[in-house]
C-alpha positions, 0 to 999 in steps of 0.5 A: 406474107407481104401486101404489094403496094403499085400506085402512080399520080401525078403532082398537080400545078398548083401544089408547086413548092410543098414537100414531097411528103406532104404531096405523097399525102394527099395523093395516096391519103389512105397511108399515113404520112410516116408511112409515105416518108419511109416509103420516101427513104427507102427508095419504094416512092420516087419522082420522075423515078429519082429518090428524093428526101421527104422535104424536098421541094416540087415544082409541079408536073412530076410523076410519083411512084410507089412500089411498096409493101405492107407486111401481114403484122400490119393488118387488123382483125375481122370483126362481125359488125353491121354493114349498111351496104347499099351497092356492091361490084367486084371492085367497089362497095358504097356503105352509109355509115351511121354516126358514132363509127370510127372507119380506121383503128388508131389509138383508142380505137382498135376494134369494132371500127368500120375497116374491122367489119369489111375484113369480116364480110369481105375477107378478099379485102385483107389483100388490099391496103387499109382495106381497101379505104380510100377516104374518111368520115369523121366517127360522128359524121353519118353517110356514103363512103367508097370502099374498094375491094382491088388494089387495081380500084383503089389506085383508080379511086384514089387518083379521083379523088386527088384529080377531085373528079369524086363528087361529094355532097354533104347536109348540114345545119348550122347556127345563123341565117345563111342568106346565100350560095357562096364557096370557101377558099381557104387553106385548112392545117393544124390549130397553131395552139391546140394541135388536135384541131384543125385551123384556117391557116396561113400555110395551111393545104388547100381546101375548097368547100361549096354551098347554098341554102336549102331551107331556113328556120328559126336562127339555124340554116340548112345547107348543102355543101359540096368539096373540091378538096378533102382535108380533114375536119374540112366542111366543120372548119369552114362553115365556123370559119365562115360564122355558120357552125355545125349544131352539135359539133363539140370542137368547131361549135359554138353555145347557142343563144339563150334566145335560141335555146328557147325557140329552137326543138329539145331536138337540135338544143339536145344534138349531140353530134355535129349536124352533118351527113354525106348524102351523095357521093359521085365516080367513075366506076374504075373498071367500067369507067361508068359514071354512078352516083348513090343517094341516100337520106340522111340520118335518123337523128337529123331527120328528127331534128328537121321535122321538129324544126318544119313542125316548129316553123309551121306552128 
């Protein structure tokens, strides 16, 4: 048996002049881009209902849609793993996923991911593509994500999130006084050298990332930040990009300073994670078209690490 695949967006003015595929990708990101450039070629994905190749070039204002299939050899196996759902309706489900979960099998991850656990708990959701996953957080980055349990909810999710109608905002610390609110306009796409990284780019897709300060301490900032767009490793790139790395983060990071690594809690010397966490997420329900909005506190280890710093600072 076969999953049908009914999807519709439209392509933004200000994506004029990228490729059919690499717009596919952005407005249906839960299928890999492969994926979406066959659907391309055979004919299942088409513009203003015209077959275009993959490379070819939009103006902006064009219609996409997808009428496609996924076959069963595709699907991934149930998996009995915890879920921390803290909402759930016929149509969607708002986890807070703990650090060191990976959401989607890939290569060296194909079990005991997150998508394995909801085809467990939800076994409705084998139905639906990827599970009904819309979007993604990095395996070590904690907090909310939207899952939807329709193929009907997750058109409508998935429309959001390329209209940027999702409201999305992250705590994170990073190295460095960050004195100001301020926001990041710059183009996110593969590292020219090392290509399992992502880079500021000439190029590169569009990426947006808003922030403030919340509360500083001793060389480390703790800030809010809120996305526009959602590109990958989009909040970690941006703030090294800006000279404020994530403590804790393994590929965007930097070494701490002797000085700091003195001063500073064994507790944020020691992360071993990038120091960020999803803590609100914003929608509109898509049956109800209600606005909701889910809050949760951020993860175990950083609240460690937040208190030892608030001890530290009063000390």
């Amino acid at each position: 048996m076969s999953v049908e695949i009914k999807l519709s967006a439209q392509v933004p003015v200000s994506m004029a002049g990228q490729r059919l595929d690499q717009i596919a990708g952005e407005l249906f990101p839960e299928y890999s881009r492969s994926r979406l450039q066959g659907w391309i070629r055979e004919g299942a994905l088409c513009v203003d209902q015209r077959k275009l190749k993959p490379n070819a070039r939009l103006a902006g204002g064009e219609r996409l849609t997808l009428d496609g299939q996924i076959e069963d050899s595709e699907q991934f196996e149930p998996e009995d793993l915890p879920l921390n759902v803290i909402y759930e309706d016929a149509q969607l489900i708002v986890l807070n996923k703990p650090a060191g979960l990976v959401v989607h099998p890939a290569a060296g991850n194909w079990t005991g991911t997150l998508l394995n656990g909801i085809l467990h708990h939800y076994p409705d959701s084998a139905a639906v593509p990827r599970a009904g996953i819309v979007h993604r957080l990095d395996k070590d980055t904690s907090g909310l994500m939207v899952v939807a349990r329709t193929v009907q909810a997750q058109a409508a999710l998935v429309e959001q999130l390329s209209s940027r109608s999702v409201s999305r905002t992250y705590w994170a610390l990073v190295q460095g006084t960050l004195e100001e609110a301020g926001e990041v306009d710059a183009p996110i796409g593969r590292h020219p050298q090392v290509r399992t990284k992502m880079a500021v780019v000439q190029g590169g897709r569009d990426a947006r990332t808003h922030y403030r300060p919340l509360r500083h301490f001793d060389g480390v900032t703790l800030v809010e930040l809120k996305l526009e767009t959602g590109r990958t490793h989009q909040i970690r790139v941006h703030m090294a990009y800006q000279g404020f790395p994530l403590i804790g983060d393994p590929v965007y990071g930097r070494a701490l300073t002797p000085v700091l690594k003195k001063s500073l809690p064994a507790s944020v010397v020691q992360f071993e994670r990038q120091a960020l966490h999803a803590k609100a997420l914003g929608l509109m329900h898509p049956e109800s078209g209600e606005a909701l909005r889910w809050k949760v506190p951020v993860a175990e280890d950083m609240q460690h690490m937040l208190d030892d710093l608030e001890e530290a600072q009063g000390a």
